[in-house]
N, C-alpha and C positions, 0 to 999 in steps of 0.2 A: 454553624458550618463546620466544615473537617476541622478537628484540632493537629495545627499546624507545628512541625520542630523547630524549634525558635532558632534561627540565625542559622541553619541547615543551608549550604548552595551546592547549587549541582552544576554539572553543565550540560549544554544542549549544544546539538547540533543540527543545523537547519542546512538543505540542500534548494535552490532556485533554478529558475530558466535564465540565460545568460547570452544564447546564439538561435540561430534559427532554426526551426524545429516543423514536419510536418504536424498537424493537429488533426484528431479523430475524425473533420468533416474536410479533411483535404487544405485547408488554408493553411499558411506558414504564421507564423507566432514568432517573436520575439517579444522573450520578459526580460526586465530590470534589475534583474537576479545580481547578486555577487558571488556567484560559484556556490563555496562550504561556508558559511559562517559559523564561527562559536559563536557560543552567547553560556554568561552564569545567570544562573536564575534562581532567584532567592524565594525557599520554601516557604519561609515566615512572611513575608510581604507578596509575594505574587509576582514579585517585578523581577525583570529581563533588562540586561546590561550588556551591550555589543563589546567581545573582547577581542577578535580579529577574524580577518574573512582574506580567504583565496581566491579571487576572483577569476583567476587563468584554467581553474576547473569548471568544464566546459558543462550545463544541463545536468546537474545531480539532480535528477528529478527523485531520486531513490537511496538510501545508505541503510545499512545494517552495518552493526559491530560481530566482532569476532566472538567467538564466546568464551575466550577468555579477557573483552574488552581491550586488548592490545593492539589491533587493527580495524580500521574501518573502508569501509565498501562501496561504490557511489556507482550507482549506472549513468554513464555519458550519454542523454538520452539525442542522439545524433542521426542523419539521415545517410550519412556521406564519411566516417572517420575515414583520414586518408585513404581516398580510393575505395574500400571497403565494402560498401554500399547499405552500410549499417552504421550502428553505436560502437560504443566502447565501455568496459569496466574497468574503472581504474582501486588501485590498492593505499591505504597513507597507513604508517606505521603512528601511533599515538602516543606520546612523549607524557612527563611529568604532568605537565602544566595543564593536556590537552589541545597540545599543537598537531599539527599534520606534518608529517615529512615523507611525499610521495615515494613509492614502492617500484609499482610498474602499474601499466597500463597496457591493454587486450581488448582486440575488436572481436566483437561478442558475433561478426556474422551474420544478423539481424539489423533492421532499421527499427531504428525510438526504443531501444528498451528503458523500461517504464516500471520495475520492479529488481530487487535481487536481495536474496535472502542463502543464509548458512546453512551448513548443513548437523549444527553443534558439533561435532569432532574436530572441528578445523583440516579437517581434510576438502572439503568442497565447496563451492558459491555457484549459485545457480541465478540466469538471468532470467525476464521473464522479457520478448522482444514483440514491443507491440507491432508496428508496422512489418514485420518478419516472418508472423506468426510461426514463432518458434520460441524454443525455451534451450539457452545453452549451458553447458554444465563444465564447470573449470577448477579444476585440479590447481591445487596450495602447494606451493614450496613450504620447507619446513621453517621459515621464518615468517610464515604466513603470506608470500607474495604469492602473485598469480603465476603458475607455473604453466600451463598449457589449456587451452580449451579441450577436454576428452569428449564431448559427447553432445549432440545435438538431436532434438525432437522439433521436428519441422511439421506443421498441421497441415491438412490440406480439407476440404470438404469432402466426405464420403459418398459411396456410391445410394448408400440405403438414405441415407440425407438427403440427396436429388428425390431418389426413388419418391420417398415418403409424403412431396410437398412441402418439407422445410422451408425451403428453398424459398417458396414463394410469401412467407411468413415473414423472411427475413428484415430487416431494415435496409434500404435501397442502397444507401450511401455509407452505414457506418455499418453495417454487414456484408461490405462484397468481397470479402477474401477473411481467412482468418487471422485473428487479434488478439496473441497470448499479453492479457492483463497483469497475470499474478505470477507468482512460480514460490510458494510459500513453505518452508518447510515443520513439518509437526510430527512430532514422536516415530522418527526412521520412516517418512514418505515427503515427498516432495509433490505439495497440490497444484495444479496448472488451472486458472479460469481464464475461457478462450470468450471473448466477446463477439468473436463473427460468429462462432459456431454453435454457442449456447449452451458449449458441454464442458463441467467440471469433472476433471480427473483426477487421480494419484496414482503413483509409481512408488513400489518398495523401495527403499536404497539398499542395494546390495552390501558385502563383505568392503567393497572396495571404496566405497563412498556414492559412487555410479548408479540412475535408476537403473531397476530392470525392467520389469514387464511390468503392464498395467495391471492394478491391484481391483481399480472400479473405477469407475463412471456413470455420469449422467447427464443426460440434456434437459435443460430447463424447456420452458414452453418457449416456441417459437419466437425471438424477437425481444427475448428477457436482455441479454449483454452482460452475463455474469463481469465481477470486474473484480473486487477483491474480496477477503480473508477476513473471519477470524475464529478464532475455536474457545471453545468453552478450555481451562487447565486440565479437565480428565483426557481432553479431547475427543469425547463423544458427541462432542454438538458443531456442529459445522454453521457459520453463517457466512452468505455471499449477497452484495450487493449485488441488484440486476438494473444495472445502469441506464436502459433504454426504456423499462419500463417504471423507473421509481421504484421498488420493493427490495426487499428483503427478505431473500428464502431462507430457511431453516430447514435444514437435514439431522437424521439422526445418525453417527456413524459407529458400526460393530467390527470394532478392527477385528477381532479372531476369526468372522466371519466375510472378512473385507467385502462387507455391506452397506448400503448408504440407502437410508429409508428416506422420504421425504415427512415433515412434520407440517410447514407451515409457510408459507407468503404472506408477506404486512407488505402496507403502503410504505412509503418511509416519507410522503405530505399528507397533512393534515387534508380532512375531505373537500375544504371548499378551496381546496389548490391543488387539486389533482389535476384538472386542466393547464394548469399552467406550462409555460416552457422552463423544464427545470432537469435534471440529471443528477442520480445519487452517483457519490463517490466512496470517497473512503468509508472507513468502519473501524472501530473501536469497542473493544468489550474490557469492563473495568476490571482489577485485579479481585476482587472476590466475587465473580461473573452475578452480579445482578443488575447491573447496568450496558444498554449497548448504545454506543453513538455513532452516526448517521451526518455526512457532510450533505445538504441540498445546494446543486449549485446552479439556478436559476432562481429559486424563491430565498437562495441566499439564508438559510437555516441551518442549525445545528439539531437534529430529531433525537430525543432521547427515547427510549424504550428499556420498560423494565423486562426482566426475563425471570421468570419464576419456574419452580422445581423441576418441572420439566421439560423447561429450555423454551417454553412458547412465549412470546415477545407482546405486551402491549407499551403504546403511547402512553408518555409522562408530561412530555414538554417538547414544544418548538419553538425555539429562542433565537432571532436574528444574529448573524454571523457577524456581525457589524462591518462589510463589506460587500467584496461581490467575488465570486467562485471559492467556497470556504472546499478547499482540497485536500491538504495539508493540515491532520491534527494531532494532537496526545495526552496523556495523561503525565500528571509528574509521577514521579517515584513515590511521592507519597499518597498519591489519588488525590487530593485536596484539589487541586488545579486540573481545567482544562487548557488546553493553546491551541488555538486554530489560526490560520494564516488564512486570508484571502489573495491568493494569486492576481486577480485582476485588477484589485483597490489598493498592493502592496502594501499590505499591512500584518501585523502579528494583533489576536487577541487572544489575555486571558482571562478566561472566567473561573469564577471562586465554585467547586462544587459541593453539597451537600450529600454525604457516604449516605444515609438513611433513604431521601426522598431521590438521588440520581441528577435532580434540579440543579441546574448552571445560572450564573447571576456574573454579569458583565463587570470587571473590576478596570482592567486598562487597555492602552490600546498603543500601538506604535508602528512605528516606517520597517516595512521590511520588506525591500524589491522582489518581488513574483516567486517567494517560499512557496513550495509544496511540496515538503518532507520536514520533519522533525522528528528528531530520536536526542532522547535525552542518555546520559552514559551509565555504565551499569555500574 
């Protein structure tokens, strides 16, 4: 297996549900979340040690660090912040130890945001607002707090979308309005995947940190529910979970020509569980892009897929989540480990991975109320 830095810890940080929350098929959800937790997690052993948790942060369903690691990010993924009729992003300045000591906090304008990502200069954080379908874009004091919301992109369905029959392709219930998933940022553009609408975008960032105009887009096939992100390190490969239908599209992207070819769709279950009632979630591609991972969350699986020279994707392995709703996963710093969390079984797992074969092998398992974020620090 990976050779491991002997006595190496890092820390992690895990975001939960915690309050009441609308859920993609209209039901309210309450998880047993404790806000932010730390946890040190030890490279040589695999093992995870709870070192304190904020409970009074309401739905971190999301967190990104600063890029200079000195702040961290948590979308409040909320239906109602005061009055509001949306979420909130809140800011924590990050101490010695890896303590949080809150900043501010800003209602992002949207209901459930369920993403937010930087914009590396520390000028910008951008939300991605599921139930709002919109993606809000918030301006940094210079000590890295939230300084004002500047700018907002609110989806709505199109006319040539009605026109075309989309429309009637769509999913009844978890496509009737649009559902910005993502808002991810990669080499000066900020990606948006909308789940009602079935179209992945970018927007350049301009001079100021601010998108401008749309750079490209694409609509998947009718009924796919693009949901998240992840990019090869040249950034010429685009992968997006299509949550409604199990897959995994593959794009090719030609930033001088701000083009996006499509390359490929994979299942992300195995053939004799494609019927099943199950939903892809997140996504992970490993640091020397030959490995991609795949949360299944009905069949309760972790899908691995290798990805070879030219970014096209086959199956390696489908290995039990050891739970139920595996959402929430990551890589350590050193690749040797995976961590996935199951949301609904409250649990943390990590599995031991092999850099060569991609293959995960179940090592421990532990209590950990309804995690679906993990970001380990940089």
């Amino acid at each position: 297996m990976y050779p491991q830095e002997n006595g190496k810890k890092v820390k992690l940080y895990t975001g939960s549900y915690n309050a009441p929350v609308v859920t993609g098929d209209g039901s309210v959800y309450l998880g047993k979340g404790e806000g932010i937790c730390l946890w040190e997690f030890d490279e040589s052993a695999g093992e995870v040690r709870l070192e304190k948790s904020w409970p009074e942060v309401l739905n971190a369903s999301w967190l990104t660090l600063s890029s200079d690691g000195k702040m961290l990010y948590a979308v409040n993924e909320l239906d109602d912040y005061e009055g509001t009729m949306g979420g909130a992003l809140s800011a924590y300045h990050i101490d010695a130890r890896g303590c949080l000591e809150a900043d501010s906090i800003l209602p992002v304008m949207g209901a459930a945001p369920c993403h937010v990502s930087c914009d590396g200069s520390g000028g910008h954080v951008f939300t991605a607002n599921y139930n709002g379908g919109s993606m809000s874009c918030f301006r940094l004091a210079a000590d890295g707090g939230l300084a004002e919301m500047d700018l907002q992109l609110v989806h709505s369905f199109g006319e040539k979308e009605n026109a075309d029959g989309r429309g009637d392709l769509r999913h009844p219930v978890r496509q009737e309005k649009p559902h910005v998933h993502s808002a991810a940022v990669k080499d000066g553009f900020v990606w948006i995947a909308d789940l009602g609408t079935d179209e992945i975008s970018c927007y350049e960032l301009e001079a100021d940190g601010k998108p401008g105009k749309c750079a490209a887009s694409v609509f998947l096939e009718a009924g796919s529910g693009p949901r998240s992100f992840a990019f090869s390190r040249e950034g010429n490969m685009l992968y997006v979970t299509c949550e409604l239908k199990n897959r995994i599209a593959v794009y090719r992207w030609e930033k001088e020509k701000r083009r996006l070819s499509f390359v490929q769709t994979v299942s992300s279950l195995p053939e004799e569980a494609r019927d099943a009632e199950s939903s892809i979630g997140g996504i992970v591609l490993s640091e020397d892009g030959r490995f991609i991972y795949v949360g299944n969350r009905g069949t309760d699986t972790i899908g691995v897929f290798a990805v070879d020279n030219d970014g096209f994707l086959s199956p390696v392995q489908w290995i039990s989540s050891e739970g139920k709703n595996p959402r929430g996963f990551t890589l350590s710093p050193s690749g040797g480990w995976l961590l996935a969390a199951n949301q609904d079984s409250d649990n943390l797992v990590v599995f031991e991975r092999d850099p060569d074969t991609g293959m995960l092998a179940k090592k421990r398992v532990y209590e950990a109320g309804a995690v679906v974020c993990l970001l380990f620090t940089k």
